[in-house]
DSSP file (Angstrom, degrees, kcal/mol; ACC not computed):
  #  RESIDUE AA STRUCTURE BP1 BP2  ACC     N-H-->O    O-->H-N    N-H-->O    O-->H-N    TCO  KAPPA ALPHA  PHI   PSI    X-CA   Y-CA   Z-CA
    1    1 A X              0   0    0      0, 0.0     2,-0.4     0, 0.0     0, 0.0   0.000 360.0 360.0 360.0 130.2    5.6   21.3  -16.4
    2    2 A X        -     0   0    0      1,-0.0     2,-0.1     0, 0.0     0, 0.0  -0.890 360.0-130.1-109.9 149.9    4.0   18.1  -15.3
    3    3 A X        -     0   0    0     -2,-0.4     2,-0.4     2,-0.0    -1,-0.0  -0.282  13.1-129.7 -65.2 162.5    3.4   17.2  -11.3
    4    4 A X        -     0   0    0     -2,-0.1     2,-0.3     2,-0.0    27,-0.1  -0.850  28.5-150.1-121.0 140.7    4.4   13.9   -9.7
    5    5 A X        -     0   0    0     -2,-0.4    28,-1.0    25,-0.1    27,-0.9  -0.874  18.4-177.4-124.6  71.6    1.5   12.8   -7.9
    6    6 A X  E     -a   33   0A   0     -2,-0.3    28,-0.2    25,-0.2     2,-0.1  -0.713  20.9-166.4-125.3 140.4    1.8   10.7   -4.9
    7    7 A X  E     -a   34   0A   0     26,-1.4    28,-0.7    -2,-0.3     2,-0.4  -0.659   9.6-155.6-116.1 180.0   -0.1    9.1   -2.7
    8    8 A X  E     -a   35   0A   0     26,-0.2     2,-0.2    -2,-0.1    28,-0.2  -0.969  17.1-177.2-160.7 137.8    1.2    7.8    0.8
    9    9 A X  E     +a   36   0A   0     26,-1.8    28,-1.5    -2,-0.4     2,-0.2  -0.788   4.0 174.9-137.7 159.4   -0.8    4.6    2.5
   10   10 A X        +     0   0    0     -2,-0.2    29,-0.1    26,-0.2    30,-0.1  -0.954  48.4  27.7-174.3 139.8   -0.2    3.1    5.8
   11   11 A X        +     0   0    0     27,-1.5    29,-0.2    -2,-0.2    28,-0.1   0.638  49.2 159.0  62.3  22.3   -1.7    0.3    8.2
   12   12 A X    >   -     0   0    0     27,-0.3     3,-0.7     2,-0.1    28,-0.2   0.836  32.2-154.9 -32.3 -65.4   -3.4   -1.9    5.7
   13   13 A X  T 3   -     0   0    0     26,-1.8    31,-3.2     1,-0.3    30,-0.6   0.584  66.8 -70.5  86.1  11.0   -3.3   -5.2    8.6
   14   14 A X  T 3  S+     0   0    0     26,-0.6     2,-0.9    25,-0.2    -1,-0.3  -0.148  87.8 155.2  43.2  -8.4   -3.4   -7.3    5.9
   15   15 A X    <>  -     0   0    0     -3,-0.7     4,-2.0     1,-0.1     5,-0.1  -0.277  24.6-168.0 -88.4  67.5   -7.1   -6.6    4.9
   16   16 A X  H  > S+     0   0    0     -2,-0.9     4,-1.3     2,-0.2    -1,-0.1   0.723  86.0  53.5 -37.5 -45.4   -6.4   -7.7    1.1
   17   17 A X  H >> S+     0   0    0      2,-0.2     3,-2.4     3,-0.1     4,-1.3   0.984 106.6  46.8 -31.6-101.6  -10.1   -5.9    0.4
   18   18 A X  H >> S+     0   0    0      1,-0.3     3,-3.5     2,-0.2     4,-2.1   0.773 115.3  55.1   9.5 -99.2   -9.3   -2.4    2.0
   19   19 A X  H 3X S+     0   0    0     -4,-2.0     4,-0.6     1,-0.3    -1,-0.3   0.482 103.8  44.8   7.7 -69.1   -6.1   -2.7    0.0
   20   20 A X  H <X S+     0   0    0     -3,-2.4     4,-0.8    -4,-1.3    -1,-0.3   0.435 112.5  52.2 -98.8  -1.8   -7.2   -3.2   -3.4
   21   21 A X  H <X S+     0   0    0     -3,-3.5     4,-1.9    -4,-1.3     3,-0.4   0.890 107.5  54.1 -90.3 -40.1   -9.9   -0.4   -3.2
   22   22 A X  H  X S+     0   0    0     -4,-2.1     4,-0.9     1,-0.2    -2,-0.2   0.781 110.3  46.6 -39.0 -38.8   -7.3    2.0   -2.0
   23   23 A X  H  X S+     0   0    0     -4,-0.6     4,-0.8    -5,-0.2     5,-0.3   0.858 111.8  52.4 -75.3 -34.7   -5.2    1.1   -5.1
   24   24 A X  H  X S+     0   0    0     -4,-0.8     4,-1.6    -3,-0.4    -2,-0.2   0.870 106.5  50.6 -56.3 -42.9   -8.2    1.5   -7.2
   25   25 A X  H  X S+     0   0    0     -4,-1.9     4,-1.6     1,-0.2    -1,-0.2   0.791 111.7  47.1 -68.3 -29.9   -9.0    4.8   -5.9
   26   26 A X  H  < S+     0   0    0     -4,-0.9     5,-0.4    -5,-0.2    -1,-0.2   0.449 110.3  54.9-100.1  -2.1   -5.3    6.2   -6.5
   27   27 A X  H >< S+     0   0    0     -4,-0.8     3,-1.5     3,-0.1    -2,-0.2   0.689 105.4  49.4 -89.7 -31.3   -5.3    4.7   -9.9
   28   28 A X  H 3< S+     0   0    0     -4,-1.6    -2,-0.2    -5,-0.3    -3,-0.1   0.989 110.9  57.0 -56.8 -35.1   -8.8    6.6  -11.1
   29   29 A X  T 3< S-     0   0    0     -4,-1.6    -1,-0.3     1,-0.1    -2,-0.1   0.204 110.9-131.7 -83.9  19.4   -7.1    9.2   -9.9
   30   30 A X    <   +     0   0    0     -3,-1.5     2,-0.4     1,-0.2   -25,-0.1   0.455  47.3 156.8  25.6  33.3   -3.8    8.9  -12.2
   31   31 A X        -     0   0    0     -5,-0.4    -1,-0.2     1,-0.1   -25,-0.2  -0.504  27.8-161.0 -75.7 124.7   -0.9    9.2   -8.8
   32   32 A X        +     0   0    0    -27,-0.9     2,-0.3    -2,-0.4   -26,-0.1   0.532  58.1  62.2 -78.5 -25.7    1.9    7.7  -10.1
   33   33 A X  E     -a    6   0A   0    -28,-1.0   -26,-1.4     2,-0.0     2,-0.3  -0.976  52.1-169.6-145.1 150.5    3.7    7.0   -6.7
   34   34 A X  E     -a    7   0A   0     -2,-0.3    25,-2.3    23,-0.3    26,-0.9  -0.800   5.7-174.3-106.1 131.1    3.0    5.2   -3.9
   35   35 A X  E     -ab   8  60A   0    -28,-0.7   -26,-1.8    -2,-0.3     2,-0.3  -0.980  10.9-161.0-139.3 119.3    4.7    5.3   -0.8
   36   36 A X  E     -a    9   0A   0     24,-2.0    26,-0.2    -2,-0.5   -26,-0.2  -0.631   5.6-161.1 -92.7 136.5    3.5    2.6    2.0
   37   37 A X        -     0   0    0    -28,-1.5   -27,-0.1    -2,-0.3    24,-0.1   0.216  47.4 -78.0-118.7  22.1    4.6    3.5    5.7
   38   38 A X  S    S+     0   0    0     26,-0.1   -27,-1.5   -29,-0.1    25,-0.2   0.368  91.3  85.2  98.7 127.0    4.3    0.7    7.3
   39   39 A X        +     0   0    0     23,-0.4   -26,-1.8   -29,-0.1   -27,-0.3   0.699  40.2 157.1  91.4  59.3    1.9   -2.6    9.3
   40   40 A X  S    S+     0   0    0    -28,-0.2   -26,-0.6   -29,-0.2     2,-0.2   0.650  72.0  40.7 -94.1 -19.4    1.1   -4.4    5.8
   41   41 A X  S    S+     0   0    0    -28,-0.2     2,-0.4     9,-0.1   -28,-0.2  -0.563  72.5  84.9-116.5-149.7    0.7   -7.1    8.3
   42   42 A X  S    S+     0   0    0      2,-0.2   -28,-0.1    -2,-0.2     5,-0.0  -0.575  92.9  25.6 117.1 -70.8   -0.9   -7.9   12.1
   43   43 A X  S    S+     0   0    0    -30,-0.6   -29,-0.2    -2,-0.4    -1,-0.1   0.816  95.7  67.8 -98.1 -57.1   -4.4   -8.6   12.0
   44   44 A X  S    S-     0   0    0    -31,-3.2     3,-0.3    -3,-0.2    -2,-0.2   0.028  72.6-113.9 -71.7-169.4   -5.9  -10.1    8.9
   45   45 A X  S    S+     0   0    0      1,-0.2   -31,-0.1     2,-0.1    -1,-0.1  -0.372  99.7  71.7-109.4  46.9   -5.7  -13.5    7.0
   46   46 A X     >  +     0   0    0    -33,-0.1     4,-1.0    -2,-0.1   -32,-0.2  -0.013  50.8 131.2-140.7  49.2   -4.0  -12.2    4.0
   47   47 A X  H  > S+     0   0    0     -3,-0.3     4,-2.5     1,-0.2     3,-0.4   0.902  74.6  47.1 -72.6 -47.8   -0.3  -11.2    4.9
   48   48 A X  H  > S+     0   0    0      1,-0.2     4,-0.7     2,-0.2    -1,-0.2   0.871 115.6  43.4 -61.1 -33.2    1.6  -12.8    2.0
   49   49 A X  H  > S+     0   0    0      2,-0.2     4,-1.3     1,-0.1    -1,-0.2   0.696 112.0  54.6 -95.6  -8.4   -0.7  -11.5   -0.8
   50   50 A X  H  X S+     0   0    0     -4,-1.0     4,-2.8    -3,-0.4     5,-0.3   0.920 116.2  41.9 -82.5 -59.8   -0.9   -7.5    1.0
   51   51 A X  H  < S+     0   0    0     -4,-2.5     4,-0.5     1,-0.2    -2,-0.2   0.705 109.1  56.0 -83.0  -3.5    3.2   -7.5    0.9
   52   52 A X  H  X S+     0   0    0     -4,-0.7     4,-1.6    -5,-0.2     3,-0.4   0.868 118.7  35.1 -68.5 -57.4    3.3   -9.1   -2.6
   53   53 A X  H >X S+     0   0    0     -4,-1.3     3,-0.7     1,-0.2     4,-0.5   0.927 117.0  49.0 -41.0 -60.1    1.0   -6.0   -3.8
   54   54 A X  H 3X S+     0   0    0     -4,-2.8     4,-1.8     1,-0.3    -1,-0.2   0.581 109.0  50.5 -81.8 -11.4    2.2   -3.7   -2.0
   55   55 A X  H 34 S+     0   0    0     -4,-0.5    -1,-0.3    -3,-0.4    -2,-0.2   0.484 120.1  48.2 -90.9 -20.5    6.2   -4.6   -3.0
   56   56 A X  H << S+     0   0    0     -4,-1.6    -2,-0.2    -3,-0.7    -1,-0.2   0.613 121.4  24.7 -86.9 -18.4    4.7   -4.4   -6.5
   57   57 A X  H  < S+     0   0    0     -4,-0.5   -23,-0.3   -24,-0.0    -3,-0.2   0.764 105.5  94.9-123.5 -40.6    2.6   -1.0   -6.6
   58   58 A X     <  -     0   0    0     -4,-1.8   -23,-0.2     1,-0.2     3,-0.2  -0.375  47.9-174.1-102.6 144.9    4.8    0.8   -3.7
   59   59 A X  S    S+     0   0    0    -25,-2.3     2,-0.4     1,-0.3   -24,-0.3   0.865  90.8  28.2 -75.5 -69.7    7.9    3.2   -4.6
   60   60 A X  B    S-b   35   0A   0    -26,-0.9   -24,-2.0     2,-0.0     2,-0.6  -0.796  78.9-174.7-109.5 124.5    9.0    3.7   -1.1
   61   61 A X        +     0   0    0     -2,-0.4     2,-0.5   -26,-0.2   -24,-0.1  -0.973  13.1 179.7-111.2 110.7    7.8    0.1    1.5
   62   62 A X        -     0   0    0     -2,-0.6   -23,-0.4   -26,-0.2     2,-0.3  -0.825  21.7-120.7-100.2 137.2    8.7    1.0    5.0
   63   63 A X        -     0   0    0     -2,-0.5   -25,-0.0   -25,-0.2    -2,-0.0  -0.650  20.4-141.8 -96.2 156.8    8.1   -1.4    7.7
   64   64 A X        -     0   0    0     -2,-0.3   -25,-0.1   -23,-0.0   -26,-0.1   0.015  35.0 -99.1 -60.2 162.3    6.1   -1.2   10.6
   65   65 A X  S    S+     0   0    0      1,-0.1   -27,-0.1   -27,-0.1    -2,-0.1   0.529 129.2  49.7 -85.3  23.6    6.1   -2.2   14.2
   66   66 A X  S    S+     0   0    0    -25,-0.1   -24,-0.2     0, 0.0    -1,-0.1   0.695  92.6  96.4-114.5 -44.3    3.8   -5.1   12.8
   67   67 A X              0   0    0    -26,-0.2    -4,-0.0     1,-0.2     0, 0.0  -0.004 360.0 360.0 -51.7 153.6    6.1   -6.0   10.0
   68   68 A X              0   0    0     -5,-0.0    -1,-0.2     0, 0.0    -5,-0.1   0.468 360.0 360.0 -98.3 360.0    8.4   -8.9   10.4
């Protein structure tokens, strides 16, 4: 019997950095799905390339009160 393995991320701000160690850490760790909750944008200068990732990587993308 195998587990599903999920991780569940949230409030990123754009902060493309942040981001891509967070993905790094749940890939060393082999989880297989991702579920975003929402604010992939707001503060930082990398909004377009955070929701490209995260629309790539994420099973479930929920928006935020920061999302448009």
């Amino acid at each position: 019997m195998s587990m599903t393995r999920r991780a569940v991320i949230s409030d990123v701000h754009a902060n493309i950095e942040a981001l891509r160690a967070v993905l790094k850490e749940i890939r060393e760790k082999k989880i297989t799905d991702i579920l975003f909750l929402g604010d992939a944008v707001g503060y930082g200068p990398d909004q377009d390339e955070c929701v490209e990732v995260l629309n790539s990587e994420c099973k479930v993308f929920l928006a935020g009160n920061h999302d448009r």
